[in-house]
N, CA, C and O of each residue as an XYZ file, in Angstrom:
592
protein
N    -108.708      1.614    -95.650
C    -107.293      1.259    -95.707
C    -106.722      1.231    -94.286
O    -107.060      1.976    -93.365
N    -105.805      0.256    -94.250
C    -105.368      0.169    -92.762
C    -104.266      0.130    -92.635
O    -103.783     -0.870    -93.166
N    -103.136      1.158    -91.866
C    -101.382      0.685    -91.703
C    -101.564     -0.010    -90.238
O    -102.351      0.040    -89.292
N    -100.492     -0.620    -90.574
C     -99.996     -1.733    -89.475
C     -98.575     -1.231    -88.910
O     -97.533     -0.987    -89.518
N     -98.942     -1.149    -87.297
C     -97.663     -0.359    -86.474
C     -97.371     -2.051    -85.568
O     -98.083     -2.872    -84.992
N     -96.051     -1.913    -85.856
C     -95.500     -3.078    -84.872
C     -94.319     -2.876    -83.900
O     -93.357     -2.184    -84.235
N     -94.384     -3.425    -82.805
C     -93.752     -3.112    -81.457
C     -92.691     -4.531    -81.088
O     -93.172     -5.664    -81.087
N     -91.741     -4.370    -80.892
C     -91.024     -5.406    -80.037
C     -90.032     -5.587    -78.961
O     -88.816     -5.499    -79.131
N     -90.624     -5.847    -77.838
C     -90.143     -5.576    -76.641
C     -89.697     -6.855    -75.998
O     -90.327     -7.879    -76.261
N     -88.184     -6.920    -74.793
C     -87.863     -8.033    -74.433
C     -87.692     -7.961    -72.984
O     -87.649     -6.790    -72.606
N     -87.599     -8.675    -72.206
C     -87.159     -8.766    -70.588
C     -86.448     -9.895    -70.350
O     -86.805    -10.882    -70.993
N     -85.442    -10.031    -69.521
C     -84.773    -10.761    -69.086
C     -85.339    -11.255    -67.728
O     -85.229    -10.364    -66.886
N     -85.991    -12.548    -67.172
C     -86.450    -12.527    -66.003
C     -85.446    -13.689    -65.080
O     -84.783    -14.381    -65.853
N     -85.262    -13.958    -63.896
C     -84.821    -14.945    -63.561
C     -85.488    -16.075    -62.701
O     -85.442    -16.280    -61.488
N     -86.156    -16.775    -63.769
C     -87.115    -17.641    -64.129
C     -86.906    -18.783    -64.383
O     -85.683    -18.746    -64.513
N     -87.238    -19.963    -64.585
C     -86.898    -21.225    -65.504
C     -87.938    -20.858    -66.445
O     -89.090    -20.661    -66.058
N     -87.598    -20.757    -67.643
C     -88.644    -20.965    -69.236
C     -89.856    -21.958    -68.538
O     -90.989    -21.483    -68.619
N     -89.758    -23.004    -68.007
C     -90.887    -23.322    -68.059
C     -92.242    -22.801    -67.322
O     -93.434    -22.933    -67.597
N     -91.436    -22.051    -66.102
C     -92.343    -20.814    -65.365
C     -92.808    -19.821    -66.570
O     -93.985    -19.509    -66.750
N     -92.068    -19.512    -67.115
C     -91.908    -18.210    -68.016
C     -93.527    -18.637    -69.186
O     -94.660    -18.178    -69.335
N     -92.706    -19.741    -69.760
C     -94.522    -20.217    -70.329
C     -95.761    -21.051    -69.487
O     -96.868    -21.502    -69.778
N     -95.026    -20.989    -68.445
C     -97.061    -21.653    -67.783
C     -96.870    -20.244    -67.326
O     -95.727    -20.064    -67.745
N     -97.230    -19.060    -66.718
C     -97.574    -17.645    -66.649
C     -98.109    -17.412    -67.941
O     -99.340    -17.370    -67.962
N     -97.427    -17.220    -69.215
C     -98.016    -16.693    -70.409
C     -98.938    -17.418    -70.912
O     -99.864    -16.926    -71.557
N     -98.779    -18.991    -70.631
C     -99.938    -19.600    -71.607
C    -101.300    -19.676    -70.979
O    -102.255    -20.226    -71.528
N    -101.356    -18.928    -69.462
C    -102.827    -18.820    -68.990
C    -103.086    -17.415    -69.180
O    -102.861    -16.439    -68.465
N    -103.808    -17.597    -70.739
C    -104.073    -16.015    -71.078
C    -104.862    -15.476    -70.054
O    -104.591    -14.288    -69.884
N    -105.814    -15.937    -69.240
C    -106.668    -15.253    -68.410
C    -106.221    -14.403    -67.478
O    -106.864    -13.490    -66.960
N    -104.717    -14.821    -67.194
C    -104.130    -13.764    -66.376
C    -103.400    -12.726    -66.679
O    -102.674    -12.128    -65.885
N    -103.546    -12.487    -67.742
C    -102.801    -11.524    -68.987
C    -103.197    -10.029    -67.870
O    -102.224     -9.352    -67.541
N    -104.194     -9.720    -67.498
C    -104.509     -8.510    -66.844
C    -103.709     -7.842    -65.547
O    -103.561     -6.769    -64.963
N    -103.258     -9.369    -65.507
C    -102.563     -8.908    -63.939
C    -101.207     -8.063    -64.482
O    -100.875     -7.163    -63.711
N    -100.650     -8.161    -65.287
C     -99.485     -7.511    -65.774
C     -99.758     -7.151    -66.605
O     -98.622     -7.218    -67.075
N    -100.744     -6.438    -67.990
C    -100.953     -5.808    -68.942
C    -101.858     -4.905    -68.815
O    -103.071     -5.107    -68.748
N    -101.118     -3.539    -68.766
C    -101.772     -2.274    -67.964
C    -102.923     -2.420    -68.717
O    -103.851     -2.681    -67.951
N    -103.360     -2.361    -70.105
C    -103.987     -1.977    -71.210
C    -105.206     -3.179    -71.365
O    -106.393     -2.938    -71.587
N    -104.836     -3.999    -71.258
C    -106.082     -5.257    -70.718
C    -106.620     -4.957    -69.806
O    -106.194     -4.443    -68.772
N    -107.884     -5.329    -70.181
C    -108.864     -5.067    -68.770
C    -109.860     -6.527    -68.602
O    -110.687     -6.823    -67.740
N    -109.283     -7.416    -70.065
C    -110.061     -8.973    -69.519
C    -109.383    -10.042    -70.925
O    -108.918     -9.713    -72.016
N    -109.519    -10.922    -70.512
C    -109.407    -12.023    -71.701
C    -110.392    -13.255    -71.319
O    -110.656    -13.375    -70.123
N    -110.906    -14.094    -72.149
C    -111.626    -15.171    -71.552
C    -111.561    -15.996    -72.672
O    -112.135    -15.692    -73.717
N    -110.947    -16.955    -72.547
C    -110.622    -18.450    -73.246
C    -112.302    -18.934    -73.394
O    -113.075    -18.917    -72.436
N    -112.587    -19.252    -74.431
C    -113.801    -19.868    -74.964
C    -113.573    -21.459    -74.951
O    -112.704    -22.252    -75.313
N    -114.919    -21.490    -74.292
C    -114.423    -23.158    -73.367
C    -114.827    -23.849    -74.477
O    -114.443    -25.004    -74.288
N    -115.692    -23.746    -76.098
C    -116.022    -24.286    -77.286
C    -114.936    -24.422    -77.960
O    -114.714    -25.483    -78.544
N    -114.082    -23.402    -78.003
C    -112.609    -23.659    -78.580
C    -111.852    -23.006    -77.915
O    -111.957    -21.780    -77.958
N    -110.614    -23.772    -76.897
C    -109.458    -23.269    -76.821
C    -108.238    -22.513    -77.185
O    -107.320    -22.078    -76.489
N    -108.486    -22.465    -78.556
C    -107.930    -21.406    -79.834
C    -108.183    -20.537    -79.620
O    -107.173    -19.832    -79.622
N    -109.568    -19.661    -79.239
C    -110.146    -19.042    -79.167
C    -110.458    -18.229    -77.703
O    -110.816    -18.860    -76.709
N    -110.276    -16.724    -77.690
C    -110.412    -16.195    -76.416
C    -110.709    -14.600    -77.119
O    -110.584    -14.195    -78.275
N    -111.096    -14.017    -76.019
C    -112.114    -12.516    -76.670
C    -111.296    -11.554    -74.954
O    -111.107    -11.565    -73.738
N    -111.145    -10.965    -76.096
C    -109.986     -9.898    -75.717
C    -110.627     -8.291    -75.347
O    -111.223     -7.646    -76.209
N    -110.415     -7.792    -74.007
C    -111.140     -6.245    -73.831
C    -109.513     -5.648    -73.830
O    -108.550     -6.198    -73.296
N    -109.518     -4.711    -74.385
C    -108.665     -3.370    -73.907
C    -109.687     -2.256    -74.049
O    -110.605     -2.012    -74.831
N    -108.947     -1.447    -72.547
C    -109.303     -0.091    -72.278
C    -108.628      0.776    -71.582
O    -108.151      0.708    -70.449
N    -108.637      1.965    -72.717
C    -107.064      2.931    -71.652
C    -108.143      4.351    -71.991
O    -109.079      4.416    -72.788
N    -107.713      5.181    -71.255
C    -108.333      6.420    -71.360
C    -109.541      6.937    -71.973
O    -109.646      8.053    -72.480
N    -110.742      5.764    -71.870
C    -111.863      5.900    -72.073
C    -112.115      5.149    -73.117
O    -113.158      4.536    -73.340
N    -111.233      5.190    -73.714
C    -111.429      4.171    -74.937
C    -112.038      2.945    -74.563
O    -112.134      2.728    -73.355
N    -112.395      2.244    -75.230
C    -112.647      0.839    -75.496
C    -112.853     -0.191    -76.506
O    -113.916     -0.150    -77.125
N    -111.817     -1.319    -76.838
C    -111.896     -1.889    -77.989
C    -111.928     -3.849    -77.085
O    -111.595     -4.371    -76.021
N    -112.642     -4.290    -78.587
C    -112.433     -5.433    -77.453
C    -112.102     -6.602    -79.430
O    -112.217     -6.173    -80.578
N    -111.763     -7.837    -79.015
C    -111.348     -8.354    -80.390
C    -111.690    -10.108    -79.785
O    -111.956    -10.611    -78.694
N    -111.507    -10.589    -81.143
C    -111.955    -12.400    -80.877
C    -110.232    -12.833    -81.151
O    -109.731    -12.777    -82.274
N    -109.545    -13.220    -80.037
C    -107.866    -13.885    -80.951
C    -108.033    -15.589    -81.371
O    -108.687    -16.486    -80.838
N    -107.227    -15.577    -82.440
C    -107.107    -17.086    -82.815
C    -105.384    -17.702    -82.178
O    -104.554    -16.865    -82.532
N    -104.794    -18.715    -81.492
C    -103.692    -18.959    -81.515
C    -103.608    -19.775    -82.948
O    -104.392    -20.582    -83.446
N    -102.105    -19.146    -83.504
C    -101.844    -19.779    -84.490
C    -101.109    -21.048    -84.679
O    -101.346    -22.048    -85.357
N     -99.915    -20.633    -83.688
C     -98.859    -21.173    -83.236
C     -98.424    -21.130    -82.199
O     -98.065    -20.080    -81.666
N     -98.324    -22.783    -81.433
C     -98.202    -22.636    -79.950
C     -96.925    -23.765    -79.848
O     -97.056    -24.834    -80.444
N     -95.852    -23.520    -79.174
C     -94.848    -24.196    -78.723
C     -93.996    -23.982    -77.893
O     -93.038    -23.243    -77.667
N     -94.887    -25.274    -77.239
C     -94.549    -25.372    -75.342
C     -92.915    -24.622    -75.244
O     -91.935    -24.808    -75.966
N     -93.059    -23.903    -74.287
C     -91.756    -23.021    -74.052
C     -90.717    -22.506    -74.914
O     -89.509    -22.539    -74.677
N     -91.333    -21.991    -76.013
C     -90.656    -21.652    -77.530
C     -92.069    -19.949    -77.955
O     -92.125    -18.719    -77.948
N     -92.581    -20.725    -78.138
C     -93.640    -19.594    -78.784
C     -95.224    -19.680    -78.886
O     -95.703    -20.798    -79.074
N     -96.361    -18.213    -78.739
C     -97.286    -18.373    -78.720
C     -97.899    -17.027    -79.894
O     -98.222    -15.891    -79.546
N     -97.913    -17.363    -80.751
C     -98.199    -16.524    -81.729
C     -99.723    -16.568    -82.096
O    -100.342    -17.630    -82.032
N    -100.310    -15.405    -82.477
C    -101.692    -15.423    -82.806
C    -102.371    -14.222    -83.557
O    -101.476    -13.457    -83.919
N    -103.111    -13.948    -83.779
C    -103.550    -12.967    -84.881
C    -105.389    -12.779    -84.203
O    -105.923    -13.485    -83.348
N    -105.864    -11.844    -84.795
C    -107.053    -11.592    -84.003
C    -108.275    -11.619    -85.312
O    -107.820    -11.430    -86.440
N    -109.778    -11.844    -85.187
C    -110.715    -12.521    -86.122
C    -111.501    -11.785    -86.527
O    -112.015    -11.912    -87.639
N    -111.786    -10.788    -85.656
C    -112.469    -10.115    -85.457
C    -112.137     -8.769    -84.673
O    -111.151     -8.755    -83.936
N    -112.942     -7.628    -84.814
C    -112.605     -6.755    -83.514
C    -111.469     -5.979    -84.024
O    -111.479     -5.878    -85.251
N    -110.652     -5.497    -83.521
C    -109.127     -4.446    -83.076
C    -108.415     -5.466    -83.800
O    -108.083     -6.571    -83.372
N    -108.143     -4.794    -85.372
C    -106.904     -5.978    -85.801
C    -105.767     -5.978    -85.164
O    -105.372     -4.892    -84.741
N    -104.958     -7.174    -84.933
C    -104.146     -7.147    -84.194
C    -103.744     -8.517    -84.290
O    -104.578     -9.412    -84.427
N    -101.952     -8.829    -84.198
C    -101.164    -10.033    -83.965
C    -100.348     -9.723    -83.541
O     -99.969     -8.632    -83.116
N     -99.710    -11.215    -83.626
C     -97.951    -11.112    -82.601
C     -98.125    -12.550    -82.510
O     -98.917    -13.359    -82.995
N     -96.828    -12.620    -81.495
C     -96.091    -13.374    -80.748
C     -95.192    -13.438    -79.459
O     -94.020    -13.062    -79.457
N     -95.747    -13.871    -78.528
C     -94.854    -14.013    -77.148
C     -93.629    -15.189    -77.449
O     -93.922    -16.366    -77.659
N     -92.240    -14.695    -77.435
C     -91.211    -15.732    -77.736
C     -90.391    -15.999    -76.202
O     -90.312    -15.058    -75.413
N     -89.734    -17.494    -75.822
C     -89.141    -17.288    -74.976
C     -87.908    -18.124    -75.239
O     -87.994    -19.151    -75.912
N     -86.821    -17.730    -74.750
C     -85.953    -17.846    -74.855
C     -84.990    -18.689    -73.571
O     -84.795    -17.860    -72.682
N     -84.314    -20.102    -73.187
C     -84.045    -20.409    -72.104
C     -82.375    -19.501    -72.023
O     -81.640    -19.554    -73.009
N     -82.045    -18.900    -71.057
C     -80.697    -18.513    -70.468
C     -80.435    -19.690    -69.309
O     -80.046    -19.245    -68.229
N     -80.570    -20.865    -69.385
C     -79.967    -21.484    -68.269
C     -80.843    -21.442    -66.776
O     -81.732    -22.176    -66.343
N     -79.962    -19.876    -66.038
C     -80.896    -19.444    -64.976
C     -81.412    -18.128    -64.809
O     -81.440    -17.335    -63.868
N     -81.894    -18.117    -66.222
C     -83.115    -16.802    -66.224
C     -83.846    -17.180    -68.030
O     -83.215    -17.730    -68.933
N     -84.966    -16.797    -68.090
C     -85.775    -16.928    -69.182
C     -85.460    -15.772    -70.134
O     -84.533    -15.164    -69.598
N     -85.885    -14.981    -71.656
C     -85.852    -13.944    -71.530
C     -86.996    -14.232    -72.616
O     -87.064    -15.118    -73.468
N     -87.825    -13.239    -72.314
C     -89.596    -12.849    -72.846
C     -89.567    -11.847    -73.802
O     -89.391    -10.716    -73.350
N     -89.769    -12.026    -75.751
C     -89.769    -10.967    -76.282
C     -91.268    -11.061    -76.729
O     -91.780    -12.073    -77.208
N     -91.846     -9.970    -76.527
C     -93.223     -9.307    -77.444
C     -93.003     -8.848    -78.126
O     -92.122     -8.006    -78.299
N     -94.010     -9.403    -78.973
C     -93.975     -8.792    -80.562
C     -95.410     -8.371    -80.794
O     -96.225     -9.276    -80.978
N     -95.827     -7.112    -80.808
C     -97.372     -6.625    -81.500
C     -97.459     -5.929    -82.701
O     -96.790     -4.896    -82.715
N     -97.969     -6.138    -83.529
C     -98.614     -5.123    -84.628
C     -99.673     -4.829    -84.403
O    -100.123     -5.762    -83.738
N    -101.012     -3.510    -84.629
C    -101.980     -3.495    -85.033
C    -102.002     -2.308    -85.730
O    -101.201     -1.393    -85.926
N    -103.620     -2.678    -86.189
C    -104.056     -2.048    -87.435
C    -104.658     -0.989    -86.669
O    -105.153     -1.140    -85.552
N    -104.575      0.446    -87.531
C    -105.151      1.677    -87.558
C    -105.857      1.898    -88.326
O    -105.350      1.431    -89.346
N    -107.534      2.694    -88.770
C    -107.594      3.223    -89.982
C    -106.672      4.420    -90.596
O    -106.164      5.375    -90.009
N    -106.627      4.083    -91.856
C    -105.395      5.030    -92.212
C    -105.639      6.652    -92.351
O    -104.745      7.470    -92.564
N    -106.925      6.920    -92.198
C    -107.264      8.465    -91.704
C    -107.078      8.657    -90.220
O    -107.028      9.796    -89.756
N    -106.992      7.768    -89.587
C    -106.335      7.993    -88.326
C    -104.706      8.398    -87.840
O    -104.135      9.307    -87.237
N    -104.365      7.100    -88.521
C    -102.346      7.184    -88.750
C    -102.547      8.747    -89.292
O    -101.966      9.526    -88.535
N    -103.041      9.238    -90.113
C    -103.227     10.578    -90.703
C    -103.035     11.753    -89.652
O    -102.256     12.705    -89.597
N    -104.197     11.239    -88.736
C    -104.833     12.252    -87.673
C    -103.546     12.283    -86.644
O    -102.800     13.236    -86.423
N    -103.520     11.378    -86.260
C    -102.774     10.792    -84.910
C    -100.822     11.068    -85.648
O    -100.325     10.710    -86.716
N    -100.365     11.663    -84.730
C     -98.477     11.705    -85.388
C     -98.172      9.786    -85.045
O     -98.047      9.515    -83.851
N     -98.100      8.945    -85.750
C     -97.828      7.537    -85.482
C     -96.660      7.367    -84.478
O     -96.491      6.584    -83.543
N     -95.851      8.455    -85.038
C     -94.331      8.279    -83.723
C     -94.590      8.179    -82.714
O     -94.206      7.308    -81.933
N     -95.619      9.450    -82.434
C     -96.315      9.658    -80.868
C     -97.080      8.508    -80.579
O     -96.839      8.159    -79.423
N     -97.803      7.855    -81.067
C     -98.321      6.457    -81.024
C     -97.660      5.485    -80.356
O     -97.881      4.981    -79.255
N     -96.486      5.207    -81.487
C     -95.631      4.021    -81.291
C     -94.915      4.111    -79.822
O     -94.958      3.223    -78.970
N     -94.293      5.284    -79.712
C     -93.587      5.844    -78.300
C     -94.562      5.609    -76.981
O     -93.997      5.323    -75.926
N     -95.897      5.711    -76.999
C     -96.703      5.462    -76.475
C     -97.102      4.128    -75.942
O     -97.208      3.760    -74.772
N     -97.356      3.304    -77.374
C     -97.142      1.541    -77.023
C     -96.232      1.003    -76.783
O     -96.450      0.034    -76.056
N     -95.063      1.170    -77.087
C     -94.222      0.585    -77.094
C     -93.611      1.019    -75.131
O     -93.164      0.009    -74.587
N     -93.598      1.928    -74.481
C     -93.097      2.067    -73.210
C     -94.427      1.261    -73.001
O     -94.236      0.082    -72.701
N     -95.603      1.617    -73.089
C     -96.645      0.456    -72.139
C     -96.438     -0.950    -72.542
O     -97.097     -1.697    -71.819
N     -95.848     -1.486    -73.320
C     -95.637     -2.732    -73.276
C     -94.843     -3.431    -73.136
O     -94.972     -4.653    -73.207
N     -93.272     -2.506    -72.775
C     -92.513     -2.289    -72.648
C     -92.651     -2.940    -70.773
O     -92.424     -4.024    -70.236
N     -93.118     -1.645    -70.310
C     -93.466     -1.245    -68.653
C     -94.218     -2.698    -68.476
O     -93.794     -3.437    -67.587
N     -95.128     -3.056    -69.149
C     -95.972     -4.307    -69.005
C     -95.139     -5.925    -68.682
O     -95.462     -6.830    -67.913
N     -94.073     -5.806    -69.548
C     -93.072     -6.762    -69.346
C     -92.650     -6.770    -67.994
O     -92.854     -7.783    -67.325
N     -91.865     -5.391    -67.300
C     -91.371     -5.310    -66.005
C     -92.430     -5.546    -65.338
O     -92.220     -6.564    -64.677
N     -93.791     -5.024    -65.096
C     -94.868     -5.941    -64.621
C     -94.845     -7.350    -64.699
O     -95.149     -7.962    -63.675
N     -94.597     -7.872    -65.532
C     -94.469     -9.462    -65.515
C     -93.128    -10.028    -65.034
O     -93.122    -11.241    -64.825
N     -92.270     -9.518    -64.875
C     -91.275     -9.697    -64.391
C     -91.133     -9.819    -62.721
O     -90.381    -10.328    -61.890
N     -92.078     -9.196    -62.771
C     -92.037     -9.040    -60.822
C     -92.877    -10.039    -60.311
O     -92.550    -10.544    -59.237
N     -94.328    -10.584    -61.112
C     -95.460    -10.803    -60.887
C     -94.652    -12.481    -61.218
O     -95.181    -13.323    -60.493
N     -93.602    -13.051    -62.070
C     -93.083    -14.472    -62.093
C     -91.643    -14.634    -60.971
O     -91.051    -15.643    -60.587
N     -91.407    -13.084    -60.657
C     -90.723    -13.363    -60.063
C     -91.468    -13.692    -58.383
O     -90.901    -14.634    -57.829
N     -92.358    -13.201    -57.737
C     -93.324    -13.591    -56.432
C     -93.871    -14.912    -56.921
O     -93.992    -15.807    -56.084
N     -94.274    -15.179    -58.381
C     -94.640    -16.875    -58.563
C     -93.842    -17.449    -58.511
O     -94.340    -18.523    -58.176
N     -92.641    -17.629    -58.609
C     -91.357    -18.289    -58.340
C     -90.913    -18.442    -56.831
O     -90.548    -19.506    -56.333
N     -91.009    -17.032    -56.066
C     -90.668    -17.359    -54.711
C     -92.503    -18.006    -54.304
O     -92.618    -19.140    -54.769
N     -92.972    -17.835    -54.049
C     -94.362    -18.065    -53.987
C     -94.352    -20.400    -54.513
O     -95.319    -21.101    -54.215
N     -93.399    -20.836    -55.058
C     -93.283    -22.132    -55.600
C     -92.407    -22.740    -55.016
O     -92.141    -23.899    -55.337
């Protein structure tokens, strides 16, 4: 049995949206700003398709993602095939003259774990790292912006 914990986090960057999605839609660089990634690699057989490492405190999980739904400077939603269940969606939003970036994650636990583990302490846990991960990306489009 598996519960599903979901996270949703936003940043305001001052960006044009279309910066905002060419940064996000090259998953390969997902590492440079996602503490908890340690690789992604787009499968050159299908573009849908990319295989996902996370590793934090010894741990290690790694997963196959499918994109479900992709729209150019609107949304990149996807769900995972294999591996660390897990979905979401990166949404963006245009402000004129700033973008604003919400994440959305769920994943799956075994449910003798949610058991083991206090989930609050969990969630409080993911949610500031992905949270913190955003302001990482925030800085990292904001030097691609001056950097353009």
């Amino acid at each position: 049995m598996t519960d599903w914990l979901e996270h949703s986090v936003q940043v305001e960057v001052a960006i044009p949206i279309e910066l905002a999605w060419e940064l996000w839609s090259d998953l390969e660089q997902m590492p440079r700003w996602m503490k908890w990634i340690e690789s992604v690699h787009v499968l050159e057989e299908d573009p849908e398709l990319s295989r996902w490492k996370l590793a934090t405190g010894g741990l290690e999980f790694s997963w196959l993602s499918r994109i479900l739904k992709l729209v150019p400077n609107q949304i990149i939603q996807w769900e995972s095939v294999d591996g660390l269940p897990n979905r979401g969606a990166v949404r963006f939003y245009d402000r004129k003259d700033s973008s604003i970036v919400k994440l959305t994650v769920a994943y799956g636990i075994p449910g003798w774990l949610g058991k083991l583990m206090d989930n609050l302490f969990l969630g409080r846990v993911v949610e500031s790292t992905i949270q913190a991960d955003l302001e990482r990306f925030k800085e990292y489009a904001l030097k691609a912006k001056a950097n353009s």
